[in-house]
C-alpha positions as CSV (number, residue, x, y, z in Angstrom):
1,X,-38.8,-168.4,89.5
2,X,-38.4,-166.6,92.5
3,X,-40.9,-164.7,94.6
4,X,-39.9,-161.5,93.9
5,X,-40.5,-161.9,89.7
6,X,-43.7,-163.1,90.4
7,X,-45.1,-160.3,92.3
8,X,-43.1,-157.8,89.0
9,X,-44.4,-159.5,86.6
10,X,-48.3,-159.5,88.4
11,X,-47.5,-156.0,89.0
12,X,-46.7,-155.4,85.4
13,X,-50.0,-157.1,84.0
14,X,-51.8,-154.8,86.4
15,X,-50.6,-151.9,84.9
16,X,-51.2,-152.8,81.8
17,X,-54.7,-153.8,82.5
18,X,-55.4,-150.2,82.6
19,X,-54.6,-149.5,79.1
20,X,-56.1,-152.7,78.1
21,X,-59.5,-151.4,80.0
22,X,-59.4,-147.7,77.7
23,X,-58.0,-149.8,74.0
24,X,-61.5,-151.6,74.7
25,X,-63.5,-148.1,74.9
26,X,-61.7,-146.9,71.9
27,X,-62.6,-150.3,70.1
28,X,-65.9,-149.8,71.0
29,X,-65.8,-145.7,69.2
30,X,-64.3,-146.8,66.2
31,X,-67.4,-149.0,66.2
32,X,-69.3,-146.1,66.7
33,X,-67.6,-144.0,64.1
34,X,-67.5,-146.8,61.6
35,X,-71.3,-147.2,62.0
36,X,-71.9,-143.7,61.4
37,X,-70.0,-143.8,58.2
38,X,-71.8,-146.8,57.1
39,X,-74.9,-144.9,57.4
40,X,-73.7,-141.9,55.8
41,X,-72.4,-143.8,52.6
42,X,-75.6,-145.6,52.5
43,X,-77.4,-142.6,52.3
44,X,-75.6,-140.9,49.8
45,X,-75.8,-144.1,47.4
46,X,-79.9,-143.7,47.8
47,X,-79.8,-139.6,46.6
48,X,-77.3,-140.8,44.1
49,X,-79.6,-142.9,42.2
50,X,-82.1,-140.8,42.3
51,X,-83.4,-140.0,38.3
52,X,-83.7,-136.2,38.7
53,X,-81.3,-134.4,41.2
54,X,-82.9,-131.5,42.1
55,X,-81.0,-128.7,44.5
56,X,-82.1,-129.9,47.7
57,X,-80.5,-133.4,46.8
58,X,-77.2,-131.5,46.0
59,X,-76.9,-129.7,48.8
60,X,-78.0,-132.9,51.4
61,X,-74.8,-134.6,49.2
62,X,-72.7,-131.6,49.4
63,X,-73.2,-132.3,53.4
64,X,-72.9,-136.1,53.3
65,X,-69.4,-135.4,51.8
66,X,-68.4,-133.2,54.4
67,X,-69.5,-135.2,57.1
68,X,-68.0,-138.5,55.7
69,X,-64.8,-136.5,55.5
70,X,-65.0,-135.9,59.3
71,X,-65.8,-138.8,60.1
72,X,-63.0,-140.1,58.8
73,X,-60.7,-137.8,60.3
74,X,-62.3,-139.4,63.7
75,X,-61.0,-143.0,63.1
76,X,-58.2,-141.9,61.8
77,X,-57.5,-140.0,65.3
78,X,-59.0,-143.0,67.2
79,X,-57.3,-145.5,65.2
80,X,-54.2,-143.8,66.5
81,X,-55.5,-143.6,69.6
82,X,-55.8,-147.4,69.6
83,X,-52.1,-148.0,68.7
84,X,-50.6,-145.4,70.6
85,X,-52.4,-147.7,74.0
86,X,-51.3,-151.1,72.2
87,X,-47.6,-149.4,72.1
88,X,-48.2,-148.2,75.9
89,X,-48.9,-152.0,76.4
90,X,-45.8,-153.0,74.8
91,X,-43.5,-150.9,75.9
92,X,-44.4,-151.4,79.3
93,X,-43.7,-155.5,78.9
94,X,-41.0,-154.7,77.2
95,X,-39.4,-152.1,79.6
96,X,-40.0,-154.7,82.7
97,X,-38.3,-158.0,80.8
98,X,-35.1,-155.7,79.7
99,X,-34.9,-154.1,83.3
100,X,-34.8,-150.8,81.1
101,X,-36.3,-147.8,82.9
102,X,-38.9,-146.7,79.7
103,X,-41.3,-144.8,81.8
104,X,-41.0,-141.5,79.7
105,X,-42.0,-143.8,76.5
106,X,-45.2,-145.0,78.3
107,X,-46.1,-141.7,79.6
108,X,-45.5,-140.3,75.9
109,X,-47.4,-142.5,74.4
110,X,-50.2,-142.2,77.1
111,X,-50.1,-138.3,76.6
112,X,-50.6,-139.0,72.5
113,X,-53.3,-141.7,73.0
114,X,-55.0,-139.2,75.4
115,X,-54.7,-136.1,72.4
116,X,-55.8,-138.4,69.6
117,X,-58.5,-139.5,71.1
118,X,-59.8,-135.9,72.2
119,X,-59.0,-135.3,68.6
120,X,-60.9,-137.7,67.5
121,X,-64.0,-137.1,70.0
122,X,-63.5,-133.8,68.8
123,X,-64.8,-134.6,64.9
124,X,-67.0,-136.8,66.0
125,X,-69.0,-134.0,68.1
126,X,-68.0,-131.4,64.6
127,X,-69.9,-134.3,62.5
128,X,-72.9,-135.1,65.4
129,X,-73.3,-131.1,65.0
130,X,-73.0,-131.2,61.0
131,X,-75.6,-133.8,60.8
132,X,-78.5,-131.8,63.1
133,X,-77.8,-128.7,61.1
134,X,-78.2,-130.7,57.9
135,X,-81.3,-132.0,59.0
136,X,-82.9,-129.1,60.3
137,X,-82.4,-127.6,57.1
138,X,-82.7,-130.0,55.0
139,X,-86.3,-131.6,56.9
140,X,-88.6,-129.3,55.3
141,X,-88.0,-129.6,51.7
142,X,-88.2,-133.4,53.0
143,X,-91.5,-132.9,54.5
144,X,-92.8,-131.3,51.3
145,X,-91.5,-134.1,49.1
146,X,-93.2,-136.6,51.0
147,X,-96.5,-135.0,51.1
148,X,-96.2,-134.7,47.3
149,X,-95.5,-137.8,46.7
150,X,-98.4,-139.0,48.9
151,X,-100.8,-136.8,47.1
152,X,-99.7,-138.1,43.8
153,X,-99.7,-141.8,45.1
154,X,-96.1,-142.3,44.3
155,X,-94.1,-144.4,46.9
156,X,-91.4,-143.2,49.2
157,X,-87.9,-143.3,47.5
158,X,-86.2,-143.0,51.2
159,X,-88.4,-146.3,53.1
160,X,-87.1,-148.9,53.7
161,X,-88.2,-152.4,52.3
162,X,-90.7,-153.9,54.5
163,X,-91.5,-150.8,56.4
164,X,-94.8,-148.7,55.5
């Protein structure tokens, strides 16, 4: 192989390392974002077997709803975020071993990674500021609860095992 394909091809893979570099950060939000949801089902499987719903345990549901909604409106944008890079990956290699000039496809894609994943960042920040409302709200019926329950002697329905 001569020279001259060597240093392309080198040139290529540090191009792409790049995108490679940013499909790692949006690995690591999806993380993130599936985390959050995990929590937010968990939760809403605890007030969900609860005996007696009362209001405050509608409306904290009513919210887990919503915010598992956003959140998955966030890996859905950072999912595509993640493909659109893999593509701009792709594309690239593929451009360089035709010898077909498909910089406007990279840049494309680039521009849509970019937008899905502000998208994305976008619903995560709607659900961060959904979730401090919620609690804010929502903390002082907790509060009262609690100190009910400890009056009557009745354990905590929302601690963990093993924790006191």
């Amino acid at each position: 192989m001569p020279e001259s394909h060597v240093q392309d091809i080198t040139r290529v893979i540090q191009l792409a390392l790049a995108p490679a570099f940013l499909l790692t950060g949006v690995a690591s939000l999806l993380n993130v974002f599936t985390a959050r949801l995990a929590r937010i089902v968990d939760r809403t499987r605890v007030l969900e077997t609860r005996r007696e719903p009362d209001e405050a345990v509608s409306s904290e549901l009513e919210v887990l709803q919503r915010r598992g909604e956003i959140v998955r409106w966030s890996l859905t944008f950072a999912t595509g975020a993640a493909l659109a890079v893999s593509l701009v990956i792709g594309v690239a290699f593929l451009g360089f071993l035709l010898g077909v000039n498909l910089s406007l496809i990279v840049a494309g894609l680039f521009v849509a990674a970019m937008a899905a994943l502000t998208i994305a960042l976008g619903f995560f920040m709607r659900e961060v500021t959904l979730a401090v409302g919620s609690l804010e709200a929502l903390l002082p019926s907790a509060i009262i609860r609690t100190r009910r329950r400890r009056r009557d002697g009745e354990p905590d329905d929302d601690t963990p095992v093993g924790r006191a």
